[in-house]
PADO-87274 format. One line per field, with one value per residue (C-alpha): x, y, z; residue in one letter; residue number from 1. Coordinates in nm, 2 decimals, decimal comma, padded with zeros to 4 digits, always signed. Last residue first. Layout:
<dokols>
c1 <- [X / ...] $
c2 <- [Y / ...] $
c3 <- [Z / ...] $
aa <- [A / ...] $
i <- [NUM / ...] $
</dokols>
This chain:
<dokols>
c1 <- [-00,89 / -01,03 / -00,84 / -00,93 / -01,27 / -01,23 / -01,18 / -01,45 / -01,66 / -01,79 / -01,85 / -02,08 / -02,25 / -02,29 / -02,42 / -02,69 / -02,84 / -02,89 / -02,99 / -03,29 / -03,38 / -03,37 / -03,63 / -03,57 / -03,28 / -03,42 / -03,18 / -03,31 / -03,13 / -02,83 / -02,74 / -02,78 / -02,55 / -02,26 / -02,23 / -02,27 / -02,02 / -02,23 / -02,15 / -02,46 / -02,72 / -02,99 / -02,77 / -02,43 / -02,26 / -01,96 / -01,81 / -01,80 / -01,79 / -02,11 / -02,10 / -02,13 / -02,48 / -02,63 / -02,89 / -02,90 / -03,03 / -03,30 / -03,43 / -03,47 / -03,65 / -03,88 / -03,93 / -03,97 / -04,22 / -04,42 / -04,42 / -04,56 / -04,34 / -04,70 / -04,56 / -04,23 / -03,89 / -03,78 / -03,39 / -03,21 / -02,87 / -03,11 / -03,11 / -02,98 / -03,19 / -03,52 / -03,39 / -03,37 / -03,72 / -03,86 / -03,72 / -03,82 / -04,19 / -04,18 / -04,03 / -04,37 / -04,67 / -04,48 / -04,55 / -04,89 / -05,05 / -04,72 / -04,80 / -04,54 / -04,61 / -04,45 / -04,73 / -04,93 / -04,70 / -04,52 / -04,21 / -04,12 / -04,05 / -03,78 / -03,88 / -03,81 / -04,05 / -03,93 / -04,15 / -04,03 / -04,27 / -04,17 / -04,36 / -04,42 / -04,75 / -04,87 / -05,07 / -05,29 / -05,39 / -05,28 / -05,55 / -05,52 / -05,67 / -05,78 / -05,98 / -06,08 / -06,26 / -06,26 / -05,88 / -06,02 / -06,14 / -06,27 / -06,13 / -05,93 / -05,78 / -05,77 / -05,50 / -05,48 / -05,24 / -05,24 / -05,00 / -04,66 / -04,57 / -04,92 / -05,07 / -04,73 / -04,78 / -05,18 / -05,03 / -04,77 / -04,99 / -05,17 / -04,84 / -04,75 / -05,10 / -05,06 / -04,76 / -04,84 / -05,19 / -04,99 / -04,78 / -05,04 / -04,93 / -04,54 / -04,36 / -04,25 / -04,30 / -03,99 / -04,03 / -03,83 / -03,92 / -03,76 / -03,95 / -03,91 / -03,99 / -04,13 / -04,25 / -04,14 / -04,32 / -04,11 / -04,18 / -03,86 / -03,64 / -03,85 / -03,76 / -03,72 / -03,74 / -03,60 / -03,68 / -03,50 / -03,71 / -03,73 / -03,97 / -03,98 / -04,22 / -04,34 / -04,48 / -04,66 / -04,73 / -04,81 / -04,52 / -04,40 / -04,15 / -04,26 / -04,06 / -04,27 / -04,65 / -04,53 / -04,68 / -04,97 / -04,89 / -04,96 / -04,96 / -04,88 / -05,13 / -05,29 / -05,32 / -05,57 / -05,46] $
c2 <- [-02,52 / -02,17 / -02,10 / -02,47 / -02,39 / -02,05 / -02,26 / -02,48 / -02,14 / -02,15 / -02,53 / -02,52 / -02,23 / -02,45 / -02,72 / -02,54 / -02,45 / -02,72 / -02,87 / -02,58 / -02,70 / -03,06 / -03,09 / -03,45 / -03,42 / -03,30 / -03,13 / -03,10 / -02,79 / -02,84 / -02,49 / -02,34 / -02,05 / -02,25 / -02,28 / -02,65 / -02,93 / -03,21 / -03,49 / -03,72 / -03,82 / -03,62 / -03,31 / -03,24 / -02,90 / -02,83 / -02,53 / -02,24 / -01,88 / -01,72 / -01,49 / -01,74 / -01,83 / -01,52 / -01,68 / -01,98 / -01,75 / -01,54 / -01,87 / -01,97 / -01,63 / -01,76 / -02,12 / -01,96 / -01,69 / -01,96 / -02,17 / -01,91 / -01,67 / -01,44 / -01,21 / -01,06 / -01,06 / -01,45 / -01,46 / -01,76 / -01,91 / -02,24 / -02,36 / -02,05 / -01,84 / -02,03 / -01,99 / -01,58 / -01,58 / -01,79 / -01,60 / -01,30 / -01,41 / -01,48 / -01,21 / -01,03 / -01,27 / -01,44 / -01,10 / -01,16 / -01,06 / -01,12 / -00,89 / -00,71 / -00,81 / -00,66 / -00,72 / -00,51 / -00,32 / -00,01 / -00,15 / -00,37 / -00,71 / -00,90 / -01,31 / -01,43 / -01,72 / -02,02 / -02,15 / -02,44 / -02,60 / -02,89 / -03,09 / -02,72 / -02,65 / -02,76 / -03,06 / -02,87 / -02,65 / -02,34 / -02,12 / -02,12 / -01,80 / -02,00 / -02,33 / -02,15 / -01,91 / -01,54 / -01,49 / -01,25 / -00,99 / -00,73 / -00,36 / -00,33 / -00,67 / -00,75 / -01,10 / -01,23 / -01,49 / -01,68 / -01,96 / -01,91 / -01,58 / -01,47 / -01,84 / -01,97 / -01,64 / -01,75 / -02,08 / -01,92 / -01,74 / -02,05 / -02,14 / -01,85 / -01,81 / -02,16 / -02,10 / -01,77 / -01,94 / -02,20 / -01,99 / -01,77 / -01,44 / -01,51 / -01,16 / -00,87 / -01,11 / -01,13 / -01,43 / -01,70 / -01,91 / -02,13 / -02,31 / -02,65 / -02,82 / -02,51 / -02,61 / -02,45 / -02,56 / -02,45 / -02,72 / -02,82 / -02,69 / -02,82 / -02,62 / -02,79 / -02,53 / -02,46 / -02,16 / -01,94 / -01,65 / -01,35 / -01,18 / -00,84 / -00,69 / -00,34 / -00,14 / +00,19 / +00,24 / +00,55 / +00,75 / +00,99 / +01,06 / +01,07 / +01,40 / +01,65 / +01,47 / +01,41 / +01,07 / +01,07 / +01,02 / +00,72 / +00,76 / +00,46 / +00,21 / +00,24 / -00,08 / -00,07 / -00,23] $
c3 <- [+07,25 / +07,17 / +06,84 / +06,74 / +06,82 / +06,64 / +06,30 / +06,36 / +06,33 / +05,98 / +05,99 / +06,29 / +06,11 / +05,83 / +06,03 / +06,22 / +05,91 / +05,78 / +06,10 / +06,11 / +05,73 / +05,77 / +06,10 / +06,09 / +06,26 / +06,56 / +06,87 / +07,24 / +07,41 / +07,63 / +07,57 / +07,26 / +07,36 / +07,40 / +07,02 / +06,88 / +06,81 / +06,85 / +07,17 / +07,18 / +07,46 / +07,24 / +07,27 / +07,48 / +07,41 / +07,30 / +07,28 / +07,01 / +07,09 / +06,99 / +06,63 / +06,44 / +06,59 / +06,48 / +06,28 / +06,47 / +06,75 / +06,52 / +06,42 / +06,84 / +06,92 / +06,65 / +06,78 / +07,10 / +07,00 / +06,80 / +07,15 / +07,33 / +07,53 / +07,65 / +07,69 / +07,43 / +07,51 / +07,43 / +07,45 / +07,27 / +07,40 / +07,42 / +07,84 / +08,00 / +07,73 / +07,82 / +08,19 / +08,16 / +08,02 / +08,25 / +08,53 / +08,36 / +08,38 / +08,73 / +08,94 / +08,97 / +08,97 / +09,31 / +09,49 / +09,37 / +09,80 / +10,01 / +10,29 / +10,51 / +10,81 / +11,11 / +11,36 / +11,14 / +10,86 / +10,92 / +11,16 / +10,84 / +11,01 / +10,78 / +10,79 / +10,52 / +10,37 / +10,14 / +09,85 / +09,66 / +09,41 / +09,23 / +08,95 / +08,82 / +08,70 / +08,37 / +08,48 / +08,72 / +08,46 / +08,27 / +08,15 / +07,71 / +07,55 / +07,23 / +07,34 / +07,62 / +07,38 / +07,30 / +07,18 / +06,86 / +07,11 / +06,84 / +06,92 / +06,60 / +06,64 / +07,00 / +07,15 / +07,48 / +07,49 / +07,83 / +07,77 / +07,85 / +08,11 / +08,21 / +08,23 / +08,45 / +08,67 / +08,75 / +08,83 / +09,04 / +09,23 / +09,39 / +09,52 / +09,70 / +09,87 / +09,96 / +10,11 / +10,27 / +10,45 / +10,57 / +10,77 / +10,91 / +11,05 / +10,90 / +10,93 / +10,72 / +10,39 / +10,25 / +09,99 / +09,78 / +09,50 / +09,39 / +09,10 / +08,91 / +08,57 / +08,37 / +08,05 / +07,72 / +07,36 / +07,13 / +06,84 / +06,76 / +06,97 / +07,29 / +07,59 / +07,90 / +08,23 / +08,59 / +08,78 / +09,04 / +09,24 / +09,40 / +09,62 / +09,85 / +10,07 / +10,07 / +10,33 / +10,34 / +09,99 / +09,72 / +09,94 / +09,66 / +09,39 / +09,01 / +08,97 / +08,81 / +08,87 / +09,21 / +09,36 / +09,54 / +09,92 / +10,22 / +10,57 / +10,79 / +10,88 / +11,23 / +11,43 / +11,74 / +12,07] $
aa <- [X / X / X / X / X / X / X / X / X / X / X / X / X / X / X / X / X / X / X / X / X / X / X / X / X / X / X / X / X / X / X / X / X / X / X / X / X / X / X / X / X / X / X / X / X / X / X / X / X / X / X / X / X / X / X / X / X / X / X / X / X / X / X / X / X / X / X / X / X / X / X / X / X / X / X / X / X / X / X / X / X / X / X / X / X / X / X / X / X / X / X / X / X / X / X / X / X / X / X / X / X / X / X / X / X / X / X / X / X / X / X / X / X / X / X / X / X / X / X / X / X / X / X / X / X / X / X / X / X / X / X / X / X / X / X / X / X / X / X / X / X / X / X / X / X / X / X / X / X / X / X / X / X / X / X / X / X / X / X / X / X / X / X / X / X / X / X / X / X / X / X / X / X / X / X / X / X / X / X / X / X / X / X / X / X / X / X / X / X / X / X / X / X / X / X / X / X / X / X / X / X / X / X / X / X / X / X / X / X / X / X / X / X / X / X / X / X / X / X / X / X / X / X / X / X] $
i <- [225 / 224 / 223 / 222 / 221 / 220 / 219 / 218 / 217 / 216 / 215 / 214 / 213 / 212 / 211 / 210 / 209 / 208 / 207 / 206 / 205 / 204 / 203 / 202 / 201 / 200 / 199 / 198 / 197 / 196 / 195 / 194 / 193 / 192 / 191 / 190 / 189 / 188 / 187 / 186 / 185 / 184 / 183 / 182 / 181 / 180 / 179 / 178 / 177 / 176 / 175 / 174 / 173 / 172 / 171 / 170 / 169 / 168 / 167 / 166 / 165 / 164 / 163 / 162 / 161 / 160 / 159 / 158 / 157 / 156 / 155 / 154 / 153 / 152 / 151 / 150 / 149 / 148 / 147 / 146 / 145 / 144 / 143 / 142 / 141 / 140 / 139 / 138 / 137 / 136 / 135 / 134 / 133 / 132 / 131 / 130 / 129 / 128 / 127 / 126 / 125 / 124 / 123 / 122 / 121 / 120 / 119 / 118 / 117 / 116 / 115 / 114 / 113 / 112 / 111 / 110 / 109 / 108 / 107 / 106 / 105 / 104 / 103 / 102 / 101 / 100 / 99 / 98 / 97 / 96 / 95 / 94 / 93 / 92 / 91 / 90 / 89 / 88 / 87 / 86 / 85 / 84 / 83 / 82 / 81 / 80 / 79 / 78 / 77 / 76 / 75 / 74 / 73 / 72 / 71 / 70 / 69 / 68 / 67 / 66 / 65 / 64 / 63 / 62 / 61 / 60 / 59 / 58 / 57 / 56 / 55 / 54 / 53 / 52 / 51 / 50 / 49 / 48 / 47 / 46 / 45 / 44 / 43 / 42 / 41 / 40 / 39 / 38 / 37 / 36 / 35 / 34 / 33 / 32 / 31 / 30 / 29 / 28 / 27 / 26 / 25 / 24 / 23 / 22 / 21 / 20 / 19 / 18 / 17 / 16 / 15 / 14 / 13 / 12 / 11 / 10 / 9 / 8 / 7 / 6 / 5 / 4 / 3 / 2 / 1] $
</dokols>
């Protein structure tokens, strides 16, 4: 038996539509992070991360396959900050453009494989290939605002693009419905948006400002309750 992939087409230089692929599998994914207020450094605590790969040739193969990915999805969407000033690679070292490691990935690591045969692909495979690369990064993103109200929209979110995502949120915080939000193993009244993000008192400034928004919207707190 011979397999014979499915025709493939450019795609139209008017209307962008074509057949560049003859199978396509699908991934999505849930993540877990703690964000550090203070110094915005962002690890990811846990991954689900789920797969339609056609059909399982090698099981153990997919998994690891899978889980090697994410590492190379942890560098693109924290660390991996490659960064050219007028042509002149000014990231050269390790010590600069920062590979994850063993120790930054994810304590936890759940892959789970569908099973959806696409009738174009060998056997029914689909292919899996950095399927995990693609989800990734806006996971992150949407669990960094889950856990702090703040949104990070630019790659690599390094810590300096949290902390600043994070100004921009107390700037804006009277404009979020108050709630209370548990920090530090205390009750603070705090917007919803910042999430049951760690709180420092010793950064003066930030809790500064923090209370006088609080105090600007205790008024709509009694509204609310």
């Amino acid at each position: 038996m011979k397999y014979q992939p499915g025709g493939t087409t450019a795609l139209d230089p008017q209307t962008g539509q074509g057949t560049p692929h003859f199978a396509y599998g699908y991934a999505a994914q849930a993540v877990e992070v703690e964000v550090d207020t203070r110094t915005g450094v962002t690890r990811v605590l846990r991954v689900i991360t789920v797969h339609d790969v056609g059909r399982t040739i090698n099981r153990q193969l997919v998994e690891g396959q899978i889980e090697g990915c994410l590492a190379q999805a942890l560098g693109y969407a924290l660390t991996e900050n490659f960064i050219s000033v007028e042509g002149k690679i000014v990231t050269p070292y390790f010590s600069t453009y920062l590979l994850p490691t063993t120790l930054d990935m994810p304590a936890e690591i759940y892959p789970i494989i569908l099973e959806n045969p696409d009738p174009n692909g060998p056997f029914g495979a689909r292919g899996v290939a950095e399927m995990p690369l693609v989800p990734f990064a806006p996971a992150v993103a949407a669990a960094i605002h889950d856990a702090t109200g703040a949104w990070v929209s630019d790659l690599p979110m390094t810590p300096e693009r949290v902390l600043r995502a994070l100004d921009h949120q107390v700037r804006d915080l009277n404009q979020v419905e108050v709630g209370v939000a548990h920090v530090n193993g205390a009750e603070r009244t705090l917007s919803t948006g910042l999430g049951n993000g760690s709180f420092h008192d010793s950064d003066a400034a930030r809790t500064q400002r923090f209370n006088d928004a609080i105090e600007r919207n205790r008024g709509q707190e009694a509204e609310i309750t």
